[in-house]
C-alpha positions in Angstrom: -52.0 -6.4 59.4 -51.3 -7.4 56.1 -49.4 -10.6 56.5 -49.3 -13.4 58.8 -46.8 -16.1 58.6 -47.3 -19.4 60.7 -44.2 -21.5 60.7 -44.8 -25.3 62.9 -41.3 -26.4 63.5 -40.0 -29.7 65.4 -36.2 -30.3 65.8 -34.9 -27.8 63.2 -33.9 -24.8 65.2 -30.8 -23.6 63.2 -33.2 -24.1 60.0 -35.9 -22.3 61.9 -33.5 -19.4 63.2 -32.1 -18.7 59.7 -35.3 -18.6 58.2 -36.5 -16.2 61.1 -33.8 -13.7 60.0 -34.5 -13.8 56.2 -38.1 -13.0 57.2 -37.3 -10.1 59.8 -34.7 -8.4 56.9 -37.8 -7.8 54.6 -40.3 -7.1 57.9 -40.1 -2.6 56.3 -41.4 -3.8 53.0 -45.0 -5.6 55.0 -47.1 -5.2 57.6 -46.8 -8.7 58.9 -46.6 -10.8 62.2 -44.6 -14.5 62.8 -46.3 -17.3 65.0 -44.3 -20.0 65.5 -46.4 -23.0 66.1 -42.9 -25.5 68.5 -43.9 -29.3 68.2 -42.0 -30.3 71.6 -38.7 -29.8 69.6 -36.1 -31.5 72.3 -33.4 -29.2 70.1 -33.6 -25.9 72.6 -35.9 -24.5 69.4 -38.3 -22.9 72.5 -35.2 -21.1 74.3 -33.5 -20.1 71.6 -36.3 -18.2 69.5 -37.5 -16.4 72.9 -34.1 -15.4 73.5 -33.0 -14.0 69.6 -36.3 -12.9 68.7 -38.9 -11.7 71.0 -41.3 -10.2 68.4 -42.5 -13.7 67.8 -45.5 -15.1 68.8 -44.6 -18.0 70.1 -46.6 -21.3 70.3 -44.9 -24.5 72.5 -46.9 -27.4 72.4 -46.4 -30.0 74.8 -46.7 -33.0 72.7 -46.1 -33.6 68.7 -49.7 -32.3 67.2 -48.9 -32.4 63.7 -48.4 -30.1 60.8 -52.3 -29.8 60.1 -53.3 -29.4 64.1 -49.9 -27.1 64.0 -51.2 -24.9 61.3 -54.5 -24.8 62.9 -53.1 -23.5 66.0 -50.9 -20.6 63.9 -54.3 -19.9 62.1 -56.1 -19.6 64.9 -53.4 -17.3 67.0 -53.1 -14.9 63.7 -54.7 -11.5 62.7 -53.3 -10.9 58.8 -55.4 -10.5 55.7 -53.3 -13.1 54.3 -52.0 -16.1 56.1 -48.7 -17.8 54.5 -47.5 -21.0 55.9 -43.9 -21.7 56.0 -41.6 -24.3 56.6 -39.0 -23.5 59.1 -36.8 -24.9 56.7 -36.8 -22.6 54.1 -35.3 -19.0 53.7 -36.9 -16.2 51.9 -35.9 -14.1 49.3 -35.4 -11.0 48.9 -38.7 -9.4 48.1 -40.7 -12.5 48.4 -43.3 -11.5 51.2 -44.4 -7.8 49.5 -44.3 -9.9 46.4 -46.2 -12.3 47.5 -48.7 -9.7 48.9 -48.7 -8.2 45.4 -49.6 -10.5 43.9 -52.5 -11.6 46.0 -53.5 -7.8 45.6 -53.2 -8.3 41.9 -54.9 -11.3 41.2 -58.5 -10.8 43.2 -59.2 -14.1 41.5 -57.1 -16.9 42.9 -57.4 -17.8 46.5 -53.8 -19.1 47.5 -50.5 -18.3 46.0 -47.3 -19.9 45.7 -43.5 -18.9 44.4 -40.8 -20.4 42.9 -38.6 -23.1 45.1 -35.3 -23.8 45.1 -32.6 -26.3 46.3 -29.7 -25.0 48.5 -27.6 -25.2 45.4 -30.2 -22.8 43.3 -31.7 -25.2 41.0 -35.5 -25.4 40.6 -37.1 -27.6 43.1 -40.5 -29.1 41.7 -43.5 -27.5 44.1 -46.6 -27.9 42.0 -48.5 -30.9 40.9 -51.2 -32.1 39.7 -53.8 -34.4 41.8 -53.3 -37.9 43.0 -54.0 -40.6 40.7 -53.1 -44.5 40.9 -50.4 -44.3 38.4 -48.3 -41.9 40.4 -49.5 -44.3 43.7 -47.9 -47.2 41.5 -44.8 -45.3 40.3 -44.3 -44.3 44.1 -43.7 -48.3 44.8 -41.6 -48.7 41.3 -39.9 -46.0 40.6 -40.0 -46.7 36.4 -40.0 -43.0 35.7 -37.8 -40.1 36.8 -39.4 -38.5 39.9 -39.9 -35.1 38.6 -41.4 -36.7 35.4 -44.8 -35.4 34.3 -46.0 -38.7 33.9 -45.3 -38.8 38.1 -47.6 -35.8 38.4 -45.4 -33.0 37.9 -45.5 -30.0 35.7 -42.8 -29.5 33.4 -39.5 -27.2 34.3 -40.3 -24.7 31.4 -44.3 -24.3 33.3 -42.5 -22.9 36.0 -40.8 -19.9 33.7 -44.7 -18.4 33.5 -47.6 -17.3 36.3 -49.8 -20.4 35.6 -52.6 -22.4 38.1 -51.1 -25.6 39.6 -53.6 -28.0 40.9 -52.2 -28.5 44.2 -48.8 -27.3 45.6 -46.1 -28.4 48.1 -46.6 -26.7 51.8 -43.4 -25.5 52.3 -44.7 -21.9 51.0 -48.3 -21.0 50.9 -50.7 -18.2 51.0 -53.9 -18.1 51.5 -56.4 -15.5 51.8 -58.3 -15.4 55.9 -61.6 -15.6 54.2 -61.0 -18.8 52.1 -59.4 -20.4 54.9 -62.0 -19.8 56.7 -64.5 -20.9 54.5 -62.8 -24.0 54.0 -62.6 -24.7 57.5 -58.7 -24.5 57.9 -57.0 -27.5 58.2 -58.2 -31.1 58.3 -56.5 -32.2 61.2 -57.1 -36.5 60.5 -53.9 -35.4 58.5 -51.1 -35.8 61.1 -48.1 -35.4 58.1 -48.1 -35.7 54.2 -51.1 -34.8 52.0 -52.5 -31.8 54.4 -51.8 -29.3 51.8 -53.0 -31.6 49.1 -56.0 -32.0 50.8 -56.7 -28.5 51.5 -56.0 -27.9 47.3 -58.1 -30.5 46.8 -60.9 -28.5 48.9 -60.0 -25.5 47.3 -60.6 -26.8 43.8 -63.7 -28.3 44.6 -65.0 -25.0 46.0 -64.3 -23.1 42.9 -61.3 -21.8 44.0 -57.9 -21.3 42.0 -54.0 -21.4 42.9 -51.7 -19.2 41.5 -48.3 -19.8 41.1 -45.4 -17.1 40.6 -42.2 -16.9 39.2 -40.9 -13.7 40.3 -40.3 -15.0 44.0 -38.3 -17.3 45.1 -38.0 -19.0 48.4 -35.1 -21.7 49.3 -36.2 -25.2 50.7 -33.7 -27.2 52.3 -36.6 -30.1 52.5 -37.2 -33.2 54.7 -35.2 -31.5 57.8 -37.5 -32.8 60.3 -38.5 -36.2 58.7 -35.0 -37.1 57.8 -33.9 -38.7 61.1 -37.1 -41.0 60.9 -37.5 -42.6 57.7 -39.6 -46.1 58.6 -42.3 -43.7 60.4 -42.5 -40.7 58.2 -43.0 -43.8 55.4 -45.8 -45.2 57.8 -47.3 -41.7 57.8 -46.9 -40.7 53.9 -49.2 -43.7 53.4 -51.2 -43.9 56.3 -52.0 -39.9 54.9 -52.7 -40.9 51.1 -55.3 -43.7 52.0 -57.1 -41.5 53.9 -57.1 -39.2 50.9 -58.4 -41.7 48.9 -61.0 -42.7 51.2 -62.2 -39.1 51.8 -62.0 -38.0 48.2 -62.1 -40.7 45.7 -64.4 -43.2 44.8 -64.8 -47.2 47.1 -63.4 -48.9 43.8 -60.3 -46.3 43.6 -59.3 -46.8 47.4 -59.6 -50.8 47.0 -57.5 -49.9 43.4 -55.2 -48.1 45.8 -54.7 -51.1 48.4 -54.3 -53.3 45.3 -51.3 -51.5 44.4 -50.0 -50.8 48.2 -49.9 -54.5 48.2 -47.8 -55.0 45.7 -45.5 -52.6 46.3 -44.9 -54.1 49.8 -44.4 -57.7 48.5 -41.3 -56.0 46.3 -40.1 -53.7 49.2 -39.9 -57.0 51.3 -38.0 -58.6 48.5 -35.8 -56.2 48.3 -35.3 -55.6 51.8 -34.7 -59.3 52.7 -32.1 -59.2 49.7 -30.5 -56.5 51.1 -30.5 -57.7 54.7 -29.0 -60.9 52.8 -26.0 -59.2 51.1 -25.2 -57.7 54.4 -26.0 -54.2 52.7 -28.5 -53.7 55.9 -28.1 -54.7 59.5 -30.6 -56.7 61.3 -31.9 -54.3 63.3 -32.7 -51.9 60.3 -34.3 -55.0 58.7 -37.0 -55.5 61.7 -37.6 -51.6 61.5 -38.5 -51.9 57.7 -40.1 -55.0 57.4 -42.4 -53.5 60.7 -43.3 -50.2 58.7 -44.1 -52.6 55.8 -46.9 -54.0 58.4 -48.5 -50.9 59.3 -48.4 -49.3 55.9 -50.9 -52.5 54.9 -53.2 -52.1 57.7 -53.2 -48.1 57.0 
């Protein structure tokens, strides 16, 4: 088995079923197998992949694990030389998976791989970055420079033109080699959502290990599917997920740095929220929601 793709999906099934059939049109060009790692999706996700494709392993979990216990489970469950975690809501390209295989084949040097992403509407979506660092923390609270702004961490558009080594790389699409994975213990599960992947580059890196990223693949990625509906707790769980980062990789003074900043931020969200909530521009029960989130982001 040359490839194994592990997809952990909650609530996305057309997503999920679309990106099942861009994978299955290129299943001649590689020796691969799907395990699909269910959340407790309450969409029919379960029912409708056993009924349209059989062929896939499926895995339905009872409760919500988590992208990081969700991948583990995949991992665990899979046989491939290569292991490629994929969002459920992304479709594949034409070519991508042999490509991808190629280039692992290629490159005996670099541990993981990753391909070009694009929006729905074909423009390039930004997948590489470099590590965390309190400036981007503070520019996530005040947004004073573009998002995709290398000063917020990201490469430039014209890096993307060339095969380069980003430092750590969104998890909608990427491939790892068994061993490595292995090595590196998979996963670290303490991750419930955000920062797994960054974490796991972050362990990569420190192991000596080296990304490499592509542009002769491309894979779409619709983005934020499952998160979407839930915007106060997926906000609870971005931070909740980057102060553990900091704890685990950074130094005491960088984590209190960190908090220093979170606070801040917080004081001008609830400004701005009680603006809002005073110009009418939110209701009252959306205020409660944010200011709540604000609350457990602090003690995260």
């Amino acid at each position: 088995m040359d490839l194994s793709i592990v997809i952990v999906s909650y609530n996305v099934k057309d997503y999920l079923l679309a990106c099942l059939r861009s994978i299955y049109a290129q299943a001649a060009e590689v020796a691969l197998e799907v395990i699909v790692v269910d959340n407790a999706s309450s969409d029919g996700t379960v029912e409708a992949v056993r009924d349209a494709f059989p062929q896939v392993r499926l895995l339905a979990n009872r409760e919500n694990l988590g992208f990081a216990r969700g991948n583990n489970l995949g991992l665990r469950a899979s046989g491939g030389r290569y292991v490629l975690f994929l969002n459920p809501d992304t479709e594949v390209g034409e070519g991508a998976l042999a490509g991808l295989v190629r280039l692992a084949e290629a490159h005996p040097e670099a541990a993981a791989f990753t391909c070009r992403l694009l929006n729905p509407d074909g423009s390039l979506q930004h997948s590489c970055f470099h590590f965390p660092n309190l400036r981007m923390a503070f520019y996530g609270f005040f947004p004073l420079v573009p998002m995709d702004s290398p000063a917020n961490g990201r490469y430039p558009a014209e890096q993307y033109e060339r095969l380069f080594q980003p430092e750590h790389v969104l998890g909608a699409c990427l491939m790892f080699r068994r061993r490595v994975l292995e090595e590196l213990g998979g996963w670290d599960e303490r991750f419930f959502m955000y920062f797994e992947e960054t974490d796991l580059c972050y362990r990569l890196w420190r192991a000596g290990h080296v990304i490499l990223y592509t542009p002769e693949v491309s894979i779409v990625h619709y983005g934020g599917r499952s998160t979407a509906p839930l915007p106060e707790k997926m906000s609870v769980a971005f931070y909740r997920s980057q102060s553990y980062f900091y704890r685990k990789h950074y130094s005491p003074w960088a984590f209190l740095a960190l908090k220093g900043i979170v606070l801040g931020g917080l004081l001008f969200w609830t400004a701005r929220t009680c603006r809002g909530f005073l110009r009418r521009r939110i209701g009252g029960a959306q205020f409660l929601a944010r200011l709540a989130s604000y609350g457990r982001i602090l003690l995260a």
